[in-house]
N, C-alpha and C positions, 0 to 999 in steps of 0.2 A: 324816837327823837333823832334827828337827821346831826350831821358832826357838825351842820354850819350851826344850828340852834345850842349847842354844846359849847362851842368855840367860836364865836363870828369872828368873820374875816376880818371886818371892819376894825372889832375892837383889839387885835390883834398889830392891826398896820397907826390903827392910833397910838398905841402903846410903843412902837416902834417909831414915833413922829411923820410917821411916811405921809399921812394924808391930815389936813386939818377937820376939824366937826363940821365945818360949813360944808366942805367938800365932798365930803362921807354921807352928809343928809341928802345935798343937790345926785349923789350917785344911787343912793337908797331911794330916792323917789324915781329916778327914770326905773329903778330896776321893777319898781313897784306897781308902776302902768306899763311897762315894757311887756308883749305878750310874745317874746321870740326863743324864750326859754334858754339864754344863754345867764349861766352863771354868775354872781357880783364881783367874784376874784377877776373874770375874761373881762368883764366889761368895764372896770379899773383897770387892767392891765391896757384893753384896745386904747381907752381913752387918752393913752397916756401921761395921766396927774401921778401915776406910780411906773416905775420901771419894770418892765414884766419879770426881769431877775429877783427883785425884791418883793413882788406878789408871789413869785415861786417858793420865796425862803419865808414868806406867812405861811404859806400852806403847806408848808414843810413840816412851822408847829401847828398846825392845826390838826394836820392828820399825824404825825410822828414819823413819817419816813420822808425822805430826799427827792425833793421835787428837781425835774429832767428838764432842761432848756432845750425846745425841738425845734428850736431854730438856729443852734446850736451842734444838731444830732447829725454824723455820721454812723450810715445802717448799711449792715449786709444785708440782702431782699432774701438772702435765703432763709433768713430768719423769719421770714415771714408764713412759711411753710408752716410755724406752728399753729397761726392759730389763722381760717379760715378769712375771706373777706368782710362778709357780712357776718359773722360772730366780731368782728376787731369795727365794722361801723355801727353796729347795735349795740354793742355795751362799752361804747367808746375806752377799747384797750389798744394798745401797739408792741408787739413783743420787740424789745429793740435788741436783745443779743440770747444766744443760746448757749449756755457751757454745760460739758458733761447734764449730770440732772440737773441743773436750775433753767428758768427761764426769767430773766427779768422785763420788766412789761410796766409800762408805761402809762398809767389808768386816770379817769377825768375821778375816779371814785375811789382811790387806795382802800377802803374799807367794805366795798362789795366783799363779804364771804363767798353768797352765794357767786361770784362771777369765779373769784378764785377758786373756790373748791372744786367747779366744774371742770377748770381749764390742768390743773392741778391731777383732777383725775384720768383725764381723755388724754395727756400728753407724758401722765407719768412724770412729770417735774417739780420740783419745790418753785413755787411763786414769788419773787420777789418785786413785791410793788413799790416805782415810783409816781408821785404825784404832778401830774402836766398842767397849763392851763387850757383847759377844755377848749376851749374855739380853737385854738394852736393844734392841738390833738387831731382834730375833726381834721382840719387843713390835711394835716402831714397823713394820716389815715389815708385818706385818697389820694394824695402825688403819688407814695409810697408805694400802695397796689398798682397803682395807673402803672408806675415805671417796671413795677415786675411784670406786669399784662404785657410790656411794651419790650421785654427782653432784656433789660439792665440788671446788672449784676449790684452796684452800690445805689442809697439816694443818701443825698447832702443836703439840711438842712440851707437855708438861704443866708444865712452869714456862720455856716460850719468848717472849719478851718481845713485849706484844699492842700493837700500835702504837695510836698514839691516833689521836682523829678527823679531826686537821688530814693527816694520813701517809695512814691507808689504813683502809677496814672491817674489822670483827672474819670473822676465819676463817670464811668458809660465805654471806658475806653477799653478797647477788646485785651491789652496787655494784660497778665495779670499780676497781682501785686507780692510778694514775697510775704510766702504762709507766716514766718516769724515778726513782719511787721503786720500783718493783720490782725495777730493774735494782740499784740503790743496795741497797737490803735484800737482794737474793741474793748480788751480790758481798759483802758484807760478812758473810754469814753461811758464809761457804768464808774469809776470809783473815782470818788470824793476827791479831789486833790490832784486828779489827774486832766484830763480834756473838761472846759470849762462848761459842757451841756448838763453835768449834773451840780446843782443846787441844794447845799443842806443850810439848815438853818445854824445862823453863827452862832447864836448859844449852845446847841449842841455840840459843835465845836470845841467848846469853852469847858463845856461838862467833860467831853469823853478825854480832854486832855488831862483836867481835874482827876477823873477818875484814872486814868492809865498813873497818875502820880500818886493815890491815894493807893494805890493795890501793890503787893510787889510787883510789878508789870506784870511778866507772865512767865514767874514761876522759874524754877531748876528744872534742867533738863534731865535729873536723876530718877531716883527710885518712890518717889514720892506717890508715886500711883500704881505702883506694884497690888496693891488691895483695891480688887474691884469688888463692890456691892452683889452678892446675890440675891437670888430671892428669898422673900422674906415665906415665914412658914404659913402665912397668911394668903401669899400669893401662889404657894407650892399645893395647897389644900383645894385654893380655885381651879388649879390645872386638874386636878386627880392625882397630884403625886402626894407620898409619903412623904413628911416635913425631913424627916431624918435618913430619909435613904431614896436611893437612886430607882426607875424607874424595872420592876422584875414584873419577867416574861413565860409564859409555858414555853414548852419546849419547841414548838413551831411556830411562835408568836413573831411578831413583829413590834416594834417599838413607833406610833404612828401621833403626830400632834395635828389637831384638828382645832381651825384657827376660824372663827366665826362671830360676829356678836349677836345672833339672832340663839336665843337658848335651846330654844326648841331642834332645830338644826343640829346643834352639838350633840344634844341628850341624843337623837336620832342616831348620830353616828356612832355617837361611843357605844353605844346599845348593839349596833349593828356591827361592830367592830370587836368589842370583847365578846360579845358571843361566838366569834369565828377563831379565840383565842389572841388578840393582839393586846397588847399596852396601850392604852387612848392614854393623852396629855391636850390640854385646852385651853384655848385663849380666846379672850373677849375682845383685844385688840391689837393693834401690832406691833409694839413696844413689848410686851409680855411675849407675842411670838417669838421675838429675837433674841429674847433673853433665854427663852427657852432651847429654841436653836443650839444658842451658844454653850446653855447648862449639859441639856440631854440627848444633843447630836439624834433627832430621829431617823428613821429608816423610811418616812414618807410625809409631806405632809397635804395636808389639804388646807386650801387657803381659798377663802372669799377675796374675792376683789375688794369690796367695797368694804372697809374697815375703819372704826377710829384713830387719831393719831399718823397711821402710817398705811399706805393704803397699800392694799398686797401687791400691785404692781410693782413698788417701790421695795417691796420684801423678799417678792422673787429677784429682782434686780441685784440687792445686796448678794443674796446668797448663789446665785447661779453666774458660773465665771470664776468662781472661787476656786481654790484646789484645798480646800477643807471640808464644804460645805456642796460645792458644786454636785457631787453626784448626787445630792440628796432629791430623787423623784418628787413633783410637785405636782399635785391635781390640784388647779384653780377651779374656782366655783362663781356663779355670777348669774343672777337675778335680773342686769341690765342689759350686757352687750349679749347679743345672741348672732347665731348662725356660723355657719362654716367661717366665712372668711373670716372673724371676730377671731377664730379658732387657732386658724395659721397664723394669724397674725400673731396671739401670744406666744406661742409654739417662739416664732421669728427674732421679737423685737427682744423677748424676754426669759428665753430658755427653758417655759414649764414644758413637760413631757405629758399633760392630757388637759383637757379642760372639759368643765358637764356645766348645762343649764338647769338651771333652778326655773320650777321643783321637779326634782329629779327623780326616776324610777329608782326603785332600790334594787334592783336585779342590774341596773345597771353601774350604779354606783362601786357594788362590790366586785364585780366583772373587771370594772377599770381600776379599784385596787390592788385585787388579787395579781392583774397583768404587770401593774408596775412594780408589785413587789415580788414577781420570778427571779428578778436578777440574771437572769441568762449569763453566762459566761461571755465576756466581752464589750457587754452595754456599759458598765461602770466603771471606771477610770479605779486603776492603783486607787486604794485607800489608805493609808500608813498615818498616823493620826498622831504619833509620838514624832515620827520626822516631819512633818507640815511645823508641828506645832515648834520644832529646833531649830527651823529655818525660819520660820518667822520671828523667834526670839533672836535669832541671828543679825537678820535683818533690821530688828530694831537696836540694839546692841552696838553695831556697824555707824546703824544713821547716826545715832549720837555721838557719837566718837567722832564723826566726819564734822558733824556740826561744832561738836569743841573745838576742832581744827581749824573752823576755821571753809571749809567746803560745803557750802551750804548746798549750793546744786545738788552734787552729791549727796547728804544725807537725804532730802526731798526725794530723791529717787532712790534711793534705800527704803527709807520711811514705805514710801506707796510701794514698792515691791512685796512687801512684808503685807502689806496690805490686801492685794492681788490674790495671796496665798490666804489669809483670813481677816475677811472683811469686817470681822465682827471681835477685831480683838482691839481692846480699847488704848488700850498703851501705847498701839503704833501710831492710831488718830488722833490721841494727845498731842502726843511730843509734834507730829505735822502739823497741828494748827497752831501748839506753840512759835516754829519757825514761820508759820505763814504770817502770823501775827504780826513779829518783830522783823517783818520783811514790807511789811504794809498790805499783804495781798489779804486785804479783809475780808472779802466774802470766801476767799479757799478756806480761809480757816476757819471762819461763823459753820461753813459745811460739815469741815471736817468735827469740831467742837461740838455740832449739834448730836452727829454721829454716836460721839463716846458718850454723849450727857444722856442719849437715848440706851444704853451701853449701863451706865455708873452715874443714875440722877440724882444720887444724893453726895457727889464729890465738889465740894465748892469750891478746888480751885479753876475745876471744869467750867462751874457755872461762873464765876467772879469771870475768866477771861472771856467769857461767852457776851456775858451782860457790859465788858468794856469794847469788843468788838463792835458790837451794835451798837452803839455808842458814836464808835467812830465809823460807821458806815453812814451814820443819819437816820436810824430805824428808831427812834425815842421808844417808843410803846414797846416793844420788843426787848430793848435794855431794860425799862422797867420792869416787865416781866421775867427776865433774868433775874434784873435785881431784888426783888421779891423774896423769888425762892431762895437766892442767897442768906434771904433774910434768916429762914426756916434753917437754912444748913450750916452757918455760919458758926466758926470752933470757940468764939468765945462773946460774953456780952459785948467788951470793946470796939470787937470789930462790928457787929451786930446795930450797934446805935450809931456807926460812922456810915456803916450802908442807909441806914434810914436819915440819916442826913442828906449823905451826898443828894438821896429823893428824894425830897423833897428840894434841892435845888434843882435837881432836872426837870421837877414837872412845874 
């Protein structure tokens, strides 16, 4: 069942008085002999009986995230480099900004999985979809490329607000614009409250206010999360470890986690592995690997690309750059991308040290184990594991202090130093998506918060600010699934029957 048969559009703009029943029929009937395949939202919005702002903020709740005004939209074209032409006019998407891992994108369908998962895996970034009106989309899709074909550096939507002289040149113009107002003008033209192209729906609004009142907003900057979640002896038993002790080795073993969801594959390797005397530990997806990472520090791992949860792009990413975790050898494995270049390229974008094609020779597999685990004198960086981990307690230590003071920059850049050094330590990505929060920058923080909740999923002040972020980003469906698990993790009945309220007002 499609999300207009779920939710119609119509009964949505009715409910909101935008359009009368007359109005609604005489639109419903052209849409119903119309054979040009344009959508009922586009074809209300062209006809203009509704304003295409307030068709935006219907389909805002219709799909649960923040529909994009691209007539409205100033873009950097270099953003466009993510995702190809004809993939962005075929499944009508538009990446309109790139930060660190996210990419947010601008989709006639916010609820393609499959469009997402693809783009998601080929680019290595978290997806953040907003909701366009499709005929608008299709327009700005082609000016868009036309103007990168054509060697432009911005496009500007046709009533997108043209900065003046003292800010930055007009669109096309060879000056270029001052990197600190660039950053300022893209971030502000993706969040809520900032440059007028993006559209959330006002009840959401309404809610994530409600809820930022109903919560302690977000939390002490203290010791409150000093206790992170391990695993459970249930999840330590799936790996191959002992519930009660740490992972022991023969005397020339190595300690190696092999990260896989195909069973078959694991059982292969661990088979292949312990008979050569190593420690196997195993995981079925990438939340477990990280955790693992974080619990049993291996000495190699091997990791599938293609994973549940967290795709191993994204796992080498976290862990390689690190000065915790960084030396840790990676052999990626991968059933899709093939050949050399595929090779270097991982090697390049993403720090692994070998990569093998599925299905792979077993004489070569162990070949390319045994080489990464020589350790040659000189290949692996200083390791010292008790000072990484004193400097990063440092580090976090420091940011807070700066932030009671009062210096918020400052801790933010403490915060992520700490972070640099171990990316997988949940304290530091707290307390920074706490300040991101209380600073407004809601998607740094939905990042960093997702981070730790991947980290410590069962801490609900993690989740409670996670599920108000979303909230106020415009992501409805997203909050609610935050606030869900809330539900599950929630410290007492009171608070438990106030979150199943407040959802029951958001939806």
């Amino acid at each position: 069942m499609s999300s207009d048969e779920k939710k119609p559009i119509g009964r949505i703009l009715l409910k909101r008085r935008l359009i009368s029943q007359e109005e609604l029929d005489k639109q419903l009937a052209t849409q119903k002999t119309a054979r040009d395949g344009v959508p009922l939202a586009s074809r209300i919005a062209s006809s203009g009986v509704v304003p295409e702002t307030e068709v935006l903020r219907a389909l805002s709740e219709q799909f649960g995230v923040p529909g994009i005004d691209l007539n409205q939209l100033s873009l950097a074209l270099e953003h466009l480099d993510m995702v190809p032409r004809e993939v962005a006019e075929s499944s009508r998407v538009l990446p309109v900004l790139v930060r660190d891992d996210r990419l947010f994108l601008a989709m006639g369908n916010p609820q393609d999985k499959r469009v997402i998962d693809e783009l998601e895996f080929v680019t290595g970034r978290r997806i953040y979809p907003y909701v366009a009106i499709s005929t608008t989309l299709e327009k700005t899709i082609r000016e868009a490329y036309d103007a990168k074909e054509q060697g432009l550096k911005h496009y500007a939507g046709p009533t997108a607000p043209r900065p003046s002289a003292s800010r930055a040149p007009a669109v096309g113009s060879p000056a270029p614009e001052p990197e600190h107002l660039q950053d300022r003008r893209e971030r502000e033209s993706v969040q809520p409250g900032g440059a007028p192209s993006v559209v959330v729906d006002q009840q959401m609004q309404e809610s994530a206010a409600e809820a930022a009142l109903s919560t302690t907003e977000f939390g002490e900057m203290g010791d409150e999360v000093s206790r992170v979640e391990m695993l459970t002896d249930e999840l330590r038993n799936a790996a191959g470890l002992d519930p009660n002790a740490s992972v022991r080795l023969g005397k020339s073993g190595k300690r190696i986690l092999v990260v896989d969801d195909e069973d078959d594959i694991r059982k292969l390797v661990r088979r292949l592995l312990t008979d050569r005397g190593h420690a196997v530990m195993e995981a079925d997806r990438g939340l477990i690997a990280l955790r693992l990472v974080k619990e049993e520090t291996p000495d190699l791992i091997l990791l599938d690309a293609m994973l549940p949860e967290v795709h191993g792009f994204d796992i080498a990413r976290r862990i390689k750059g690190s000065a915790k975790y960084g030396a840790i050898p990676i052999l990626m494995m991968s059933a899709v991308y093939r050949g050399w270049r595929i090779a270097e390229d991982l090697k390049t974008n993403y720090g692994i040290e070998d990569y093998i094609e599925k299905p792979f020779r077993i004489a070569d597999l162990i070949s390319r184990v045994d080489r990464l685990l020589e350790n040659k004198p000189g290949t692996v960086p200083p390791h010292d594991p008790e000072l990484i981990n004193k400097t990063a307690a440092r580090y976090l230590e420091e940011g807070i202090a700066a932030y009671k003071n009062g210096e918020v920059d400052l801790a933010i850049g403490l915060l992520k130093k700490g972070i640099s050094i171990d990316p997988l330590a949940y304290r530091l990505r707290y307390h920074l998506a706490l300040i991101y929060g209380k600073r407004g920058q809601f998607y740094d923080g939905i990042t960093e918060l997702e981070r730790a909740v991947d980290l410590n999923p069962r801490h609900f002040p993690a989740l409670k600010n996670l599920a108000v972020l979303y909230e106020k980003a415009g992501f409805k469906n997203k909050a609610v699934e935050m606030w869900e698990r809330c539900v599950h993790t929630s410290p007492d009945n009171e608070t438990r029957e106030s979150i199943k309220a407040h959802m029951m007002r958001l939806l």
